[in-house]
NUDORO-424168 format. One record per atom (N, C-alpha, C): residue in one letter; x, y, z; atom name. Coordinates in nm, 3 decimals. Layout:
N
  rest     east    north       up  atom
     A        X        Y        Z    CA
...
***
This chain:
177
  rest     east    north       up  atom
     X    2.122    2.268   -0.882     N
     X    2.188    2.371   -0.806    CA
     X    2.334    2.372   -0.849     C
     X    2.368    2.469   -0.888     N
     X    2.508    2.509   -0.927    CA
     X    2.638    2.464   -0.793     C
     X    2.724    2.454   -0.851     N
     X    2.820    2.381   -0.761    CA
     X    2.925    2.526   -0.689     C
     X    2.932    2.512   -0.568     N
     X    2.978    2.691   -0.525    CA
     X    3.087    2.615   -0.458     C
     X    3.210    2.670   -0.469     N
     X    3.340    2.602   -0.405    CA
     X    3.398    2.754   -0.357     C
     X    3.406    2.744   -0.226     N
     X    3.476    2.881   -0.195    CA
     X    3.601    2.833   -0.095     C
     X    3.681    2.855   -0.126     N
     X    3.787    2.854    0.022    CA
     X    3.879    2.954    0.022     C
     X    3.911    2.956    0.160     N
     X    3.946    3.119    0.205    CA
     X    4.124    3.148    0.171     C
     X    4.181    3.084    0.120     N
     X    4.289    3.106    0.049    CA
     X    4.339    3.141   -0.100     C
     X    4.155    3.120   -0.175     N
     X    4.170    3.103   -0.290    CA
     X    4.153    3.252   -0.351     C
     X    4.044    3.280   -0.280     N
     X    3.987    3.417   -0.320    CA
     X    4.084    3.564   -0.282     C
     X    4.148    3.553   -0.165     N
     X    4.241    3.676   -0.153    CA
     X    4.370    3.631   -0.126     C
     X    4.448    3.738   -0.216     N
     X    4.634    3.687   -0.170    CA
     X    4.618    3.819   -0.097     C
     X    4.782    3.782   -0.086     N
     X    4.884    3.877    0.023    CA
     X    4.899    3.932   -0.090     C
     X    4.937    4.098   -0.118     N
     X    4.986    4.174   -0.185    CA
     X    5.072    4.223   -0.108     C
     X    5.189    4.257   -0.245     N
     X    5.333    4.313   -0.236    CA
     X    5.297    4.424   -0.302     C
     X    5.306    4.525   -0.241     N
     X    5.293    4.662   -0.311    CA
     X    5.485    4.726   -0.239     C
     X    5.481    4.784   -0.325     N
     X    5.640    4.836   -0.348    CA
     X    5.592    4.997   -0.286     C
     X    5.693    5.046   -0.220     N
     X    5.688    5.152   -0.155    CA
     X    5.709    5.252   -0.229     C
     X    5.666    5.389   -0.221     N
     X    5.662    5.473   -0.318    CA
     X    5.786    5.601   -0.274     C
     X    5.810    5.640   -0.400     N
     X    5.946    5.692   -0.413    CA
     X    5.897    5.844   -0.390     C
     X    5.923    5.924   -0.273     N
     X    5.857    6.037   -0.240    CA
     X    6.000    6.146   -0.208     C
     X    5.969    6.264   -0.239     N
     X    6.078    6.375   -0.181    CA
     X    5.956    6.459   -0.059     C
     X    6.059    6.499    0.012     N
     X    6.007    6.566    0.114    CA
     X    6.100    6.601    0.199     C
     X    6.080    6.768    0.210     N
     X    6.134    6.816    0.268    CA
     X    6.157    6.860    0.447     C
     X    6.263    6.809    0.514     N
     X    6.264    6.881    0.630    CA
     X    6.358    6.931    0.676     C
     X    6.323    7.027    0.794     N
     X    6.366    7.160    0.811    CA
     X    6.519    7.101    0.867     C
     X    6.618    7.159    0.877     N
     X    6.766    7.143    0.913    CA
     X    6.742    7.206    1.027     C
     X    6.887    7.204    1.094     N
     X    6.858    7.193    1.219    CA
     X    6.900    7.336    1.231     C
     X    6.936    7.425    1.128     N
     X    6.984    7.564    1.093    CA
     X    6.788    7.644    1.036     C
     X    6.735    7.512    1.059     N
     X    6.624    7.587    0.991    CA
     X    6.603    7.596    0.822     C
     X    6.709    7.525    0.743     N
     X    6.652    7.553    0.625    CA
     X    6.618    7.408    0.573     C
     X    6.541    7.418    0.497     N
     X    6.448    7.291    0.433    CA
     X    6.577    7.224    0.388     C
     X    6.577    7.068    0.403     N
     X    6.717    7.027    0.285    CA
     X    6.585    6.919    0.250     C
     X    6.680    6.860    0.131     N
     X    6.569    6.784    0.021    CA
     X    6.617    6.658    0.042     C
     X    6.532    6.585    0.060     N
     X    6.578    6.443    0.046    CA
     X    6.499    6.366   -0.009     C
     X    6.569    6.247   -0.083     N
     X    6.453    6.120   -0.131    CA
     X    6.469    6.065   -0.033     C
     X    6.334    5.948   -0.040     N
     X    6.339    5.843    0.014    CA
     X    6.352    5.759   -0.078     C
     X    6.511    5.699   -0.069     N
     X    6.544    5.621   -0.144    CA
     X    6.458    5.529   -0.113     C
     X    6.532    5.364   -0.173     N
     X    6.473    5.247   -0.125    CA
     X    6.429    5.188   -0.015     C
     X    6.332    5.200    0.008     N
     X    6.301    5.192    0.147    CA
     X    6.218    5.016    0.157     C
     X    6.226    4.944    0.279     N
     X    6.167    4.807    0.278    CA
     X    5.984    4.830    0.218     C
     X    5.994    4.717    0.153     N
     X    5.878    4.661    0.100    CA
     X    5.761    4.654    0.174     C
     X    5.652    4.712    0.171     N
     X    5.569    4.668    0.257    CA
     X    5.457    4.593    0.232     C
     X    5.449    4.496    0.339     N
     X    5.350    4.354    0.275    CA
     X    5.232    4.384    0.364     C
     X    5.107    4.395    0.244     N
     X    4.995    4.410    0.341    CA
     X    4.921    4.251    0.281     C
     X    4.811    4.223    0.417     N
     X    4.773    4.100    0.340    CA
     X    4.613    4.144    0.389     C
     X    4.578    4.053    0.455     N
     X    4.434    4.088    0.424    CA
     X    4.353    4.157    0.601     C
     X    4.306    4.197    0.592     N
     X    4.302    4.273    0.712    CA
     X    4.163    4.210    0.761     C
     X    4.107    4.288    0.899     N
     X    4.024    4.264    0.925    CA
     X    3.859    4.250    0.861     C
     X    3.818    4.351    0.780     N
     X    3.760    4.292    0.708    CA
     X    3.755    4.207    0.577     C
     X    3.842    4.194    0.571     N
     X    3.844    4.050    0.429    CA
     X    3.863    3.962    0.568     C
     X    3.943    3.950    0.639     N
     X    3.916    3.824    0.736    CA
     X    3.821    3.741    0.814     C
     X    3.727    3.877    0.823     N
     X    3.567    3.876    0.819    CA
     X    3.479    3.796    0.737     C
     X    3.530    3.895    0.576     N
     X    3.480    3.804    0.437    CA
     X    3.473    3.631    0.451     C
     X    3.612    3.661    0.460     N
     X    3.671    3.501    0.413    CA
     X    3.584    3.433    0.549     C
     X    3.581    3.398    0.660     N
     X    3.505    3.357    0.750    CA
     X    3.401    3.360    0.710     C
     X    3.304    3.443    0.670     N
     X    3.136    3.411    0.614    CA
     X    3.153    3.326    0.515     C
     X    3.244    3.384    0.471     N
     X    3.245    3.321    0.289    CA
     X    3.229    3.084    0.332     C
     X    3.348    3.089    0.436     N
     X    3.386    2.928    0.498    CA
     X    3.221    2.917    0.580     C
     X    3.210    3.002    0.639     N
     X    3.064    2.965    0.708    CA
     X    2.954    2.911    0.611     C
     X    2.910    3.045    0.485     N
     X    2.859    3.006    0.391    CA
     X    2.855    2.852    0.327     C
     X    3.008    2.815    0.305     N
     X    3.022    2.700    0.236    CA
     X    3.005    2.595    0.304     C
     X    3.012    2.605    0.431     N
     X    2.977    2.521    0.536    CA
     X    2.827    2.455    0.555     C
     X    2.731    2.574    0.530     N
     X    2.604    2.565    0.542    CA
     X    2.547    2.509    0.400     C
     X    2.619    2.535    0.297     N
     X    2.572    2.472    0.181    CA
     X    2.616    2.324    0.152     C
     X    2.683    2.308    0.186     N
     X    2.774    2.129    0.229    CA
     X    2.636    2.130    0.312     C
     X    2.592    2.121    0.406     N
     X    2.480    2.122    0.536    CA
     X    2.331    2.101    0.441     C
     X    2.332    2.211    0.322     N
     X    2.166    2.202    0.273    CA
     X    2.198    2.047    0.130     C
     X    2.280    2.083    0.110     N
     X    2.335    1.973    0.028    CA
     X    2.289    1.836    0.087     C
     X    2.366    1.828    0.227     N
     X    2.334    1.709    0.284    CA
     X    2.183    1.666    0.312     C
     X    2.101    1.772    0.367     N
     X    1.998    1.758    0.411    CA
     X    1.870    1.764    0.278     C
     X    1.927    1.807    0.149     N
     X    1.858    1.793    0.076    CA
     X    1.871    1.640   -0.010     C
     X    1.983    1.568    0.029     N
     X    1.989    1.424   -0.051    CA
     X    1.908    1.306    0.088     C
     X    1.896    1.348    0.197     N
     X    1.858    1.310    0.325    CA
     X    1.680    1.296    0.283     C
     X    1.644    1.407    0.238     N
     X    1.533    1.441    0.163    CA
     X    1.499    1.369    0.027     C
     X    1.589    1.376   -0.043     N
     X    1.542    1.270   -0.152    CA
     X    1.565    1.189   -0.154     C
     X    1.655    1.139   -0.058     N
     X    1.597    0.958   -0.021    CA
     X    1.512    0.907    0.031     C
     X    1.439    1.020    0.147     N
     X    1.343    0.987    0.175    CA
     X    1.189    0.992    0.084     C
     X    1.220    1.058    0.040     N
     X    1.113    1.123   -0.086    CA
     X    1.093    0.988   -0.182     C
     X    1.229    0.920   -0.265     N
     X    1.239    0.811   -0.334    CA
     X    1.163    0.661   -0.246     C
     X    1.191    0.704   -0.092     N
     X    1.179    0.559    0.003    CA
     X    1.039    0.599   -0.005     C
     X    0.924    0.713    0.025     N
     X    0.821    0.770    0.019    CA
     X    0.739    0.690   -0.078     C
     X    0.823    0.711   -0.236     N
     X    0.735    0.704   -0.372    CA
     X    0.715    0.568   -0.371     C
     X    0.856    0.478   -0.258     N
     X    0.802    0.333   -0.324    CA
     X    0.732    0.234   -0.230     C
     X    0.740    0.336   -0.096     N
     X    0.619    0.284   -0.035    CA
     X    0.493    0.309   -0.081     C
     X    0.469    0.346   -0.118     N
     X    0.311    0.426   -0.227    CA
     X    0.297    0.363   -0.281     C
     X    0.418    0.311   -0.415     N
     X    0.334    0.230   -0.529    CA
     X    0.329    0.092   -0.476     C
     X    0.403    0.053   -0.384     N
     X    0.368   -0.107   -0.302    CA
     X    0.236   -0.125   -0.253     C
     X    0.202    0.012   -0.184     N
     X    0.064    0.026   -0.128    CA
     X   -0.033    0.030   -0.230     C
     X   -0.002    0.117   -0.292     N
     X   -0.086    0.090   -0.433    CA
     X   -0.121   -0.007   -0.536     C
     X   -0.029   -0.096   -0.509     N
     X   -0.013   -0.182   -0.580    CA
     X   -0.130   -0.352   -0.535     C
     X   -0.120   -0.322   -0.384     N
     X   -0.142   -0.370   -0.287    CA
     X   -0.308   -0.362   -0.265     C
     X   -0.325   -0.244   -0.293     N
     X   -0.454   -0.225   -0.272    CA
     X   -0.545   -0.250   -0.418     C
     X   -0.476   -0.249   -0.492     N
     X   -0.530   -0.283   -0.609    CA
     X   -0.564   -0.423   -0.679     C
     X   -0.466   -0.532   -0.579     N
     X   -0.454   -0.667   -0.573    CA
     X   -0.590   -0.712   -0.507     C
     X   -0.586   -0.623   -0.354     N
     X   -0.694   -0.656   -0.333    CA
     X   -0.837   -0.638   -0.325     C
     X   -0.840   -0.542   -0.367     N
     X   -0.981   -0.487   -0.454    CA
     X   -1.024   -0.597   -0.597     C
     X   -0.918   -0.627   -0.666     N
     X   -0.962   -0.756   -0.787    CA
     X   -1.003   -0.871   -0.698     C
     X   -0.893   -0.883   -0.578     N
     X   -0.950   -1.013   -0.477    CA
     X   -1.052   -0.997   -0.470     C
     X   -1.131   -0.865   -0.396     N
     X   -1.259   -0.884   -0.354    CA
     X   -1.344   -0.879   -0.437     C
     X   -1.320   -0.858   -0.543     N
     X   -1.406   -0.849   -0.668    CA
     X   -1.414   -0.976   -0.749     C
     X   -1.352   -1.067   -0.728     N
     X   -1.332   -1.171   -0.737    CA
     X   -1.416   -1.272   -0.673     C
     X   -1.421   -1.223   -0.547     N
     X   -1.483   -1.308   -0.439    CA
     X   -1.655   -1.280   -0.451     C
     X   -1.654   -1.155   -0.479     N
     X   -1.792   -1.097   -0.485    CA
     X   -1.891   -1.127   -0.617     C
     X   -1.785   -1.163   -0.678     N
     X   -1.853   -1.265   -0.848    CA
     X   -1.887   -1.416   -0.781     C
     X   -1.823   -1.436   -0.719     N
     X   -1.830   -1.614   -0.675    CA
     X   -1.923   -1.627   -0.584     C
     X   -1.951   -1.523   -0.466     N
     X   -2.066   -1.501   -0.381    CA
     X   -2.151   -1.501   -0.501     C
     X   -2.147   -1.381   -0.590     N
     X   -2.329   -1.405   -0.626    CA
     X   -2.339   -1.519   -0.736     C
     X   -2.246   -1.608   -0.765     N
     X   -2.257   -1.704   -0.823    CA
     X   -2.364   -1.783   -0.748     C
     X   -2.268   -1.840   -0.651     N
     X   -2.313   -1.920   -0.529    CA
     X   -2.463   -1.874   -0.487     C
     X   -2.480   -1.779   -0.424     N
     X   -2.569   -1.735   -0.371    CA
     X   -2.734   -1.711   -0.490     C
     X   -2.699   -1.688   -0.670     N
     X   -2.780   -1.746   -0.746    CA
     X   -2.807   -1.867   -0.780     C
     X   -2.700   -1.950   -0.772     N
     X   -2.721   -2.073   -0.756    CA
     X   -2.776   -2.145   -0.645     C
     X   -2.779   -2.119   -0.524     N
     X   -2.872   -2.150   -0.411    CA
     X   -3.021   -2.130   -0.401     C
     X   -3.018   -2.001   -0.475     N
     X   -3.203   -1.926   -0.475    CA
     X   -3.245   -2.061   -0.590     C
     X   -3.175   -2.044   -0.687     N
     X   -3.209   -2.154   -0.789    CA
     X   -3.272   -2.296   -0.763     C
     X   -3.180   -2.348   -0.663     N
     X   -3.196   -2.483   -0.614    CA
     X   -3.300   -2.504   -0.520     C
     X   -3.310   -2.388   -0.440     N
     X   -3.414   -2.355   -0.319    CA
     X   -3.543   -2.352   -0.421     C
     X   -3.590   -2.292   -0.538     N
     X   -3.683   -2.274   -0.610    CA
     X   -3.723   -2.448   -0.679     C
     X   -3.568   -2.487   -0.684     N
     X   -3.658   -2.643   -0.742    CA
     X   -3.681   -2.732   -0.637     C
     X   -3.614   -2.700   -0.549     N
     X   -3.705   -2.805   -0.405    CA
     X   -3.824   -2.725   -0.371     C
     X   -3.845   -2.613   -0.400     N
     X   -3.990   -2.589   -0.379    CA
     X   -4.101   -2.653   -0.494     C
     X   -4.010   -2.670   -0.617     N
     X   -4.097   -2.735   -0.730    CA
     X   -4.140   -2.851   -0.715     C
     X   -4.053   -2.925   -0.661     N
     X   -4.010   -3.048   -0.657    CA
     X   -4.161   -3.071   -0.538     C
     X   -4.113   -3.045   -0.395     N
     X   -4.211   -3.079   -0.332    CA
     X   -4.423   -3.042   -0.342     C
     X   -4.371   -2.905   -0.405     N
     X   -4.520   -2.943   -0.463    CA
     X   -4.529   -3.010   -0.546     C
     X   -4.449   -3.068   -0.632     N
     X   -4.491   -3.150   -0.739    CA
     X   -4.533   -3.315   -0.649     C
     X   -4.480   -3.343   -0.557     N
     X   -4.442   -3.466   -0.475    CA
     X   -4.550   -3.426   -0.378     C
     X   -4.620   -3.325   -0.329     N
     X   -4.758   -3.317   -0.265    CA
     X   -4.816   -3.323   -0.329     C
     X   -4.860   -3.310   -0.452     N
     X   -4.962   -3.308   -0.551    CA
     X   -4.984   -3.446   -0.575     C
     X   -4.861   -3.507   -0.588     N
     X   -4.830   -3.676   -0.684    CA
     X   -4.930   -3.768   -0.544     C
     X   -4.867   -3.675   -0.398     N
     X   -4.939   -3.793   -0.331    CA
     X   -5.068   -3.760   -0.256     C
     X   -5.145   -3.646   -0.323     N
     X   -5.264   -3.629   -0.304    CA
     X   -5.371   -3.711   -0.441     C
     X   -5.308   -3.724   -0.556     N
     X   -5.374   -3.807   -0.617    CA
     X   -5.376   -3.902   -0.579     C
     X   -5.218   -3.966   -0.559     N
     X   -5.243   -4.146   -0.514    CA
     X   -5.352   -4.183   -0.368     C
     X   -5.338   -4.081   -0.254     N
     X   -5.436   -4.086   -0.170    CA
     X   -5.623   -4.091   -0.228     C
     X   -5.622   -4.005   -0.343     N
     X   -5.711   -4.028   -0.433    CA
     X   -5.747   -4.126   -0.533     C
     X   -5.659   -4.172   -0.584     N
     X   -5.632   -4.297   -0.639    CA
     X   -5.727   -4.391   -0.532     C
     X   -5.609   -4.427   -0.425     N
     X   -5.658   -4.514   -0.363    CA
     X   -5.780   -4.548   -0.252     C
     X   -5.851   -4.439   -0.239     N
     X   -5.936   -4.403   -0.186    CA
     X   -6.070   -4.441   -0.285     C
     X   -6.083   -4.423   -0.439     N
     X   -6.148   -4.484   -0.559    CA
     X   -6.088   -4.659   -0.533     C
     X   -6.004   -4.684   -0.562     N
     X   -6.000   -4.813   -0.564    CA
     X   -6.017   -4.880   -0.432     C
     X   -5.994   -4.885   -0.321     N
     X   -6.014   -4.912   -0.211    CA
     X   -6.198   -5.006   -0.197     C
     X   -6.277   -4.955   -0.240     N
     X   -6.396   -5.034   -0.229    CA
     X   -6.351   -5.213   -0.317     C
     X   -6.276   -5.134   -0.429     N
     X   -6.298   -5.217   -0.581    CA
     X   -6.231   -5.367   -0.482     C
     X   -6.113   -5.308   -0.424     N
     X   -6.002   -5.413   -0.374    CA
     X   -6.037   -5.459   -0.209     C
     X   -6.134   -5.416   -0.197     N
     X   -6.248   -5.470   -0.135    CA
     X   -6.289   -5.577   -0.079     C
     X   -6.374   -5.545   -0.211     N
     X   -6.486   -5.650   -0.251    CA
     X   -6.408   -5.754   -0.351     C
     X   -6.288   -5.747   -0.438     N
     X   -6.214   -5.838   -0.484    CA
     X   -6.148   -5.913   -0.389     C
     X   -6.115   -5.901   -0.307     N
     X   -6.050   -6.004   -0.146    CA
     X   -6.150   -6.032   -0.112     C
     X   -6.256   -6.037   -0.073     N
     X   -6.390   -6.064   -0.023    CA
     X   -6.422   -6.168   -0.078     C
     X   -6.461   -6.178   -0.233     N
     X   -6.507   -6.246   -0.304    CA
     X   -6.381   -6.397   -0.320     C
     X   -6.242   -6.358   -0.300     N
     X   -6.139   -6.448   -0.309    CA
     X   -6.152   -6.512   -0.208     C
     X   -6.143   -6.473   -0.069     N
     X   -6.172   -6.499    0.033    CA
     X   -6.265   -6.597    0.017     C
     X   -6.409   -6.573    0.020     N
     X   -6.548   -6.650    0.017    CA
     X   -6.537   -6.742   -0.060     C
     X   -6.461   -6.763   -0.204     N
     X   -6.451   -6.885   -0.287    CA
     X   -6.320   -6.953   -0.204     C
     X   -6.235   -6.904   -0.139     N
     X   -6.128   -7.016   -0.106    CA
     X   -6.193   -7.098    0.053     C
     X   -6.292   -6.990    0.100     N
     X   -6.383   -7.035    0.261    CA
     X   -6.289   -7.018    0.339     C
     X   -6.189   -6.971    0.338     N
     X   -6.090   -6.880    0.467    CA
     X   -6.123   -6.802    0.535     C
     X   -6.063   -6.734    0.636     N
     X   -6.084   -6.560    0.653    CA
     X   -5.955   -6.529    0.595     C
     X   -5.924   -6.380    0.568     N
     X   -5.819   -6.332    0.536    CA
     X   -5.715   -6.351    0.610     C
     X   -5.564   -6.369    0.568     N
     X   -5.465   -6.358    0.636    CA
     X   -5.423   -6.242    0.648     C
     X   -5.350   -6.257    0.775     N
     X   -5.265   -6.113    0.814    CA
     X   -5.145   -6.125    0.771     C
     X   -5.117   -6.033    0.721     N
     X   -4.955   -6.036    0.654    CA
     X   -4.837   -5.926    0.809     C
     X   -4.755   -6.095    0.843     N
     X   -4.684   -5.963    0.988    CA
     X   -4.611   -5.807    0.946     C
     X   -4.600   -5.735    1.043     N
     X   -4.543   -5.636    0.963    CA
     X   -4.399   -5.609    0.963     C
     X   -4.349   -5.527    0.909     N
     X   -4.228   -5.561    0.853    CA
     X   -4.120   -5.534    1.036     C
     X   -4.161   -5.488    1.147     N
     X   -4.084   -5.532    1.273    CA
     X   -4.067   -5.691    1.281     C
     X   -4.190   -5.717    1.289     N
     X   -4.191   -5.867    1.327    CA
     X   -4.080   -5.945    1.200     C
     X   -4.107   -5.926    1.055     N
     X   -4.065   -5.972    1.026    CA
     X   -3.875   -5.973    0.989     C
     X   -3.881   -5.899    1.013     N
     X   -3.737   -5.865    1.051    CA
     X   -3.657   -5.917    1.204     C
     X   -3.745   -5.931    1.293     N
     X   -3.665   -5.939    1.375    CA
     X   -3.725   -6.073    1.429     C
     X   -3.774   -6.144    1.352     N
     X   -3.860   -6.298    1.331    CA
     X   -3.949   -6.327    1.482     C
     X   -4.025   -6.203    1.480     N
     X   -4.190   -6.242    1.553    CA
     X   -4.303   -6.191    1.506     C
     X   -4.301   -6.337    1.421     N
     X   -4.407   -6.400    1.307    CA
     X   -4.446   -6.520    1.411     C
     X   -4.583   -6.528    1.335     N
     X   -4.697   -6.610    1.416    CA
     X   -4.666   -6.746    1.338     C
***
């Protein structure tokens, strides 16, 4: 915006206009015309009248109101500047935490594949460990006659009966026979 400087002294002077040198005749007191100049007569100073006084008043009002949009337009672009840099803070802000959560949301499904994972080998695991001890129940269920009749036969050559072996309360807390 162009820079407008008006003040009301600048724009209108007082003019000196010089009085004008006129003949004109009037009548004598006999009735006949006599001639006269008007010699030098005082200067007359006009200056600025009611409407230029008018002027000049809008003109100061004018400049008044533009000092006024002036103001209210730097009022405006500070706020406008305070505007842009709350934005890119926010923006900035929100963008921090969107990588956060994106961040977090890699480590969840880390975690959370790594759990299904582990959950899948304790499921391996324990059927493998039901299986292991359905044979040995099988196992020992086949051998069970064999180990038997091998104590039996030990038994009968030593002419004992079998001993009882205490169990592990008693023997721990020593009530043994």
């Amino acid at each position: 915006m162009g820079e407008i400087s008006i003040q009301a002294n600048d724009s209108l002077h007082d003019f000196v206009l010089p009085a004008q040198k006129r003949e004109f005749m009037a009548p004598d007191h006999a009735g006949e015309e006599a001639s006269r100049s008007a010699s030098a007569s005082p200067l007359r100073v006009i200056g600025p009248g009611r409407f230029e006084r008018g002027y000049l008043e809008r003109l100061s009002g004018l400049s008044a109101e533009i000092e006024v949009a002036r103001d209210r337009e730097r009022r405006l672009l500070d706020n406008l500047r305070e505007g842009k840099a709350a934005l890119e803070v926010s923006q900035r802000v929100e963008r921090g935490c969107q990588k956060r959560i994106d961040r977090l949301e890699g480590w969840l499904e880390e975690r959370t594949q790594a759990l299904l994972e582990s959950e899948r080998q304790q499921k391996r695991l324990a059927f493998a460990l039901g299986s292991m001890q359905r044979e040995l129940d099988t196992l020992r269920e086949k051998a069970a006659p064999a180990l038997r009749g091998a104590n039996g036969q030990a038994q009968l050559a030593s002419g004992s009966a079998p001993k009882r072996r205490a169990s592990l309360w008693q023997r721990m807390f020593g009530g043994g026979r």
